[in-house]
C-alpha positions in Angstrom: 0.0 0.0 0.0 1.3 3.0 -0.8 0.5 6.5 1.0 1.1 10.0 -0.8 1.9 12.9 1.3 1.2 16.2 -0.4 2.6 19.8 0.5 3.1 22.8 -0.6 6.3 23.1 1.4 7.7 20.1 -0.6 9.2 20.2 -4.4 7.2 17.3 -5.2 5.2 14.6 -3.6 6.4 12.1 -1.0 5.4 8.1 -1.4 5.3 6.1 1.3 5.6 2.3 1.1 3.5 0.2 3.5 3.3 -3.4 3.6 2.3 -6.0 5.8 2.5 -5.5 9.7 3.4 -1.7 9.3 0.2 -1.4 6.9 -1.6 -3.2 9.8 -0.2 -0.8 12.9 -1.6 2.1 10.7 -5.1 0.9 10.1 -5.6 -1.2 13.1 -6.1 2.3 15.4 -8.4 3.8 12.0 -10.9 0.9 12.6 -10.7 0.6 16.6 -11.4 4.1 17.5 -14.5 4.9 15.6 -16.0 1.2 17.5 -14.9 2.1 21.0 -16.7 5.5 20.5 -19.6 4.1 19.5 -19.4 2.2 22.3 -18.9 4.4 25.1 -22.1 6.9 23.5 -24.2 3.6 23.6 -23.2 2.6 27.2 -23.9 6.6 28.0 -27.2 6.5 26.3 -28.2 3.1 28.2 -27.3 5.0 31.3 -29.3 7.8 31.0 -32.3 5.8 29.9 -31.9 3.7 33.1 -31.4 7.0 35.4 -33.9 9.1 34.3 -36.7 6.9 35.4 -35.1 6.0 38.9 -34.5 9.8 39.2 -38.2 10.7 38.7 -39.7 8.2 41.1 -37.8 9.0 43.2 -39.1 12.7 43.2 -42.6 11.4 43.1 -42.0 9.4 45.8 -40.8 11.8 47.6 -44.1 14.4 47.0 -46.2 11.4 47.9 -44.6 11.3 51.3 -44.6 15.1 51.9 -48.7 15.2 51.2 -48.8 12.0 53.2 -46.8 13.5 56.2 -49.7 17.0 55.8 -52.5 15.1 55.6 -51.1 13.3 58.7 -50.6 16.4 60.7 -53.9 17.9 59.3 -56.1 14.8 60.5 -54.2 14.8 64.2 -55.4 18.8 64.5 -58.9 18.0 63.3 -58.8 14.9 65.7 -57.7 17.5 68.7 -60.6 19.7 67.4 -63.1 17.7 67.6 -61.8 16.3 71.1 -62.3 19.9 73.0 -65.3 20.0 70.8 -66.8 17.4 72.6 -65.4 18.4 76.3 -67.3 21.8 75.8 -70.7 20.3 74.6 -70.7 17.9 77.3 -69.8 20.4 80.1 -72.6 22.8 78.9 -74.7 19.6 78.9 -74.0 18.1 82.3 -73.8 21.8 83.8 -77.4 22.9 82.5 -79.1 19.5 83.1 -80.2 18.2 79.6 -80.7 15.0 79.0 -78.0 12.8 77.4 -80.8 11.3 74.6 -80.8 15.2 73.7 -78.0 16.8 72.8 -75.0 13.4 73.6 -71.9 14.4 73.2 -69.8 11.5 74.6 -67.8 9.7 72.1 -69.7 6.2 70.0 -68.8 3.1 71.0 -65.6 2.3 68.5 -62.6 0.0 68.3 -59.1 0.5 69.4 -58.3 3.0 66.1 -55.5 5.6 66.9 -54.5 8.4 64.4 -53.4 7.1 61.0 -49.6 7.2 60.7 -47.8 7.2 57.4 -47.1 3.4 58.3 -50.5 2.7 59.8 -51.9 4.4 56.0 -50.0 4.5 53.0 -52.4 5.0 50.4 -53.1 9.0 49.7 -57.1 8.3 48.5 -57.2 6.3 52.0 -56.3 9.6 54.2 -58.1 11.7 51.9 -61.4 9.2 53.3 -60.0 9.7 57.1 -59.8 13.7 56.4 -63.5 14.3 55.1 -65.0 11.5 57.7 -63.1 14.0 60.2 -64.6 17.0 58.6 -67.8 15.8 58.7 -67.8 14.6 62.6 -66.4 18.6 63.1 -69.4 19.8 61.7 -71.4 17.5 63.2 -69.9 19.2 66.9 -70.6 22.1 66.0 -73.9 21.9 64.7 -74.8 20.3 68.0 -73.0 22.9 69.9 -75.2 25.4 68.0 -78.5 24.0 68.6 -77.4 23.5 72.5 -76.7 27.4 72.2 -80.0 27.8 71.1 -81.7 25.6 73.5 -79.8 27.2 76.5 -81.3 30.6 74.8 -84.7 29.6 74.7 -84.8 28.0 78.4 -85.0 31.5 79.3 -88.8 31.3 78.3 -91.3 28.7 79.6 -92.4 25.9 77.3 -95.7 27.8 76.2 -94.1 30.7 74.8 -91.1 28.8 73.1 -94.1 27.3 70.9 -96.3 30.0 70.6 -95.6 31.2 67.0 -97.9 29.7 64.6 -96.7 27.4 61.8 -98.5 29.3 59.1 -99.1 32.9 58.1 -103.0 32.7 57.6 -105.0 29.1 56.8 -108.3 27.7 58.6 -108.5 25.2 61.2 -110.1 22.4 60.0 -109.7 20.0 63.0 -109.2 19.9 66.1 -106.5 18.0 69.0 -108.7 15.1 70.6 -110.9 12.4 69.5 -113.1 12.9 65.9 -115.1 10.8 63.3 -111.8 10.0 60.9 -112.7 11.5 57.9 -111.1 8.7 55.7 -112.9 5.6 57.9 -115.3 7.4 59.6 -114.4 6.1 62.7 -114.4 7.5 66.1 -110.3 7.7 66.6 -107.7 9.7 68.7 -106.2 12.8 66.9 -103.0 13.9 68.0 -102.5 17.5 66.2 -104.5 20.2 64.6 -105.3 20.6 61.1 -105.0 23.4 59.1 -106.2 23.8 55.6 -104.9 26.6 53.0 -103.4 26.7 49.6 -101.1 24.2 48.4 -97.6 25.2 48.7 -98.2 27.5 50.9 -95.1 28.1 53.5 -95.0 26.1 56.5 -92.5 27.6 59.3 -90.8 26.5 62.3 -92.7 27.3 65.6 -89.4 27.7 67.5 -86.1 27.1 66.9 -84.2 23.9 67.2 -82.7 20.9 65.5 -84.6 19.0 62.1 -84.9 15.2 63.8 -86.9 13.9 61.0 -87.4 15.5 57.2 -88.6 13.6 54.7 -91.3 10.8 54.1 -92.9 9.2 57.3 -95.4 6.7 57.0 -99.3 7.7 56.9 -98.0 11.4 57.5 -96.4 11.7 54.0 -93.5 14.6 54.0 -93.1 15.6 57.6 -90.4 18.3 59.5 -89.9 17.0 63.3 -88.0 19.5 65.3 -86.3 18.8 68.3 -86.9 22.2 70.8 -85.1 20.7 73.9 -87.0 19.9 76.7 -88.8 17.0 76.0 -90.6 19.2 73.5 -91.1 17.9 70.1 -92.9 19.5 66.5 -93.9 17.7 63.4 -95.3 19.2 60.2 -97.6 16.5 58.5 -98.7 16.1 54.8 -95.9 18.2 52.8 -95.7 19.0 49.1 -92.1 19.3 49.9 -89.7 20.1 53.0 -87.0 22.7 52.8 -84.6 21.6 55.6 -82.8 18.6 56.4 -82.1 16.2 59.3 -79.9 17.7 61.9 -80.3 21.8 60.5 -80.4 24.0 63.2 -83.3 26.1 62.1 -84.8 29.9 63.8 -88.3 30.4 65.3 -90.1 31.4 62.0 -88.1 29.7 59.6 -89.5 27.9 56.8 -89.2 24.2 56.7 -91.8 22.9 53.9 -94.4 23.9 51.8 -98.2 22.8 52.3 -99.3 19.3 50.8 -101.4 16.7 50.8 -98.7 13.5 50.7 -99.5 10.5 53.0 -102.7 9.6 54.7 -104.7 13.2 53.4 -107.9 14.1 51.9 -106.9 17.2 50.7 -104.3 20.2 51.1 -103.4 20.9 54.8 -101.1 21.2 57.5 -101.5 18.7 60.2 -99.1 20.2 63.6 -98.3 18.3 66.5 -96.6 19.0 69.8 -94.9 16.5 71.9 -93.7 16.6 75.4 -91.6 13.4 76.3 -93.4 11.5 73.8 -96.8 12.2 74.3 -99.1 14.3 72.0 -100.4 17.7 73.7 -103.0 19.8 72.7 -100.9 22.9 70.3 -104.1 25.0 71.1 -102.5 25.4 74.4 -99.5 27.1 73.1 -100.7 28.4 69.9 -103.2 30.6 71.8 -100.7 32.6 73.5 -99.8 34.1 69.9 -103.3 35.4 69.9 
């Protein structure tokens, strides 16, 4: 093989001879260095491949365990929350003598659960469940620390005048508290409220305030609003088109609660309004006529 070397600096052109093992020591390095290269860029390029994805779950991991370790702390404060929550209810409980049925404050019967730790719950959607269950119970307190407030406000008054707002704004007695020819059966049977009759959809308003214990459908009664006044004392609001409130709101005296219907056991459009004192049906006359 021969190899021509050309300058301008030379008078004429330079041949050099190569044969056998010198031709070999000249071309061997020619052939080797391009291969090695392309070796070393392919072993760089299998790296970065198998970095890159180490690298980034590595920083997801380590976001997942930072919104763990807040939702964490967040659940422990909502925990301690609802903890004094419950110390204050009960003390203005016990130290005004309501009944525990009433307004209970004490803590439901439950296993041996402690706080969720990051080991006790690793999954996020799991904590995320805890948080809003936690939520929920606060607003539950507090709701029940509200209607106590109200309770302890209206204590102030005697039974009769708590209830003496009336339910409606206008309508026409239709029947009276006691015993009457049923006007479905016409039998002689007990009648535990007072009906009034009036347009339908007519607004149907809380006598006094307190906490929704029932709002919804209810047997031979259709749509009916109980409210819980404290007390032993007890509302419902019969036959409803529709109710406006639901169970456990913490409604005002004169609120409204439904509209006028005639859903359940009804022969027409009408309120039927009940009072209750532990249980037992009173006559609403009683504390309705104190309004007049």
């Amino acid at each position: 093989m021969n190899i021509i070397f050309i300058h301008r600096r030379l008078r004429k052109p330079v041949t050099l001879q190569l044969q056998g093992r010198a031709w070999w020591l000249l071309m061997l390095p020619m052939l080797v260095l391009p291969m090695m290269g392309g070796a070393v860029a392919y072993g760089m390029l299998r790296h970065e491949v198998a970095v890159h994805p180490a690298t980034t779950a590595m920083a997801s991991n380590n976001d997942a365990a930072n919104q763990l370790r807040a939702m964490s702390q967040r659940m422990a404060e909502l925990q301690a929350h609802i903890t004094r929550l419950d110390a204050l209810g009960q003390h203005l409980a016990e130290s005004n003598n309501l009944k525990s049925k009433e307004f209970d404050f004490q803590k439901k019967p439950m296993g041996g659960e402690e706080t969720p730790t990051l080991t006790a719950i690793s999954s996020q959607t799991a904590l995320q469940m805890r948080l809003q269950t936690l939520r929920t119970e606060v607003d539950d307190r507090e709701a029940q620390l509200t209607a106590l407030d109200s309770v302890l406000q209206g204590r102030q008054h005697t039974p009769q005048v708590l209830l003496s707002n009336s339910p409606l704004r206008g309508g026409e007695e239709t029947s009276p508290f006691g015993y009457r020819v049923d006007p479905i059966n016409g039998r002689v049977s007990f009648h535990p409220g007072i009906d009034f009759a009036g347009p339908e959809g007519s607004g149907i308003y809380a006598t006094a305030s307190g906490v929704v214990s029932w709002a919804g459908p209810r047997n031979g009664y259709g749509n009916m609003v109980e409210i819980n006044h404290g007390n032993g004392l007890y509302t419902h609001y019969a036959h409803c088109s529709n109710v406006t409130v639901h169970q456990g709101d913490v409604v005002s005296t004169g609120q409204l609660i439904a509209h006028m219907g005639s859903t359940g056991r009804s022969t027409g459009p009408h309120l039927h309004y009940e009072v209750l004192e532990n249980g037992v049906p009173v006559n609403p006359a009683t504390f309705l006529a104190l309004n007049h």
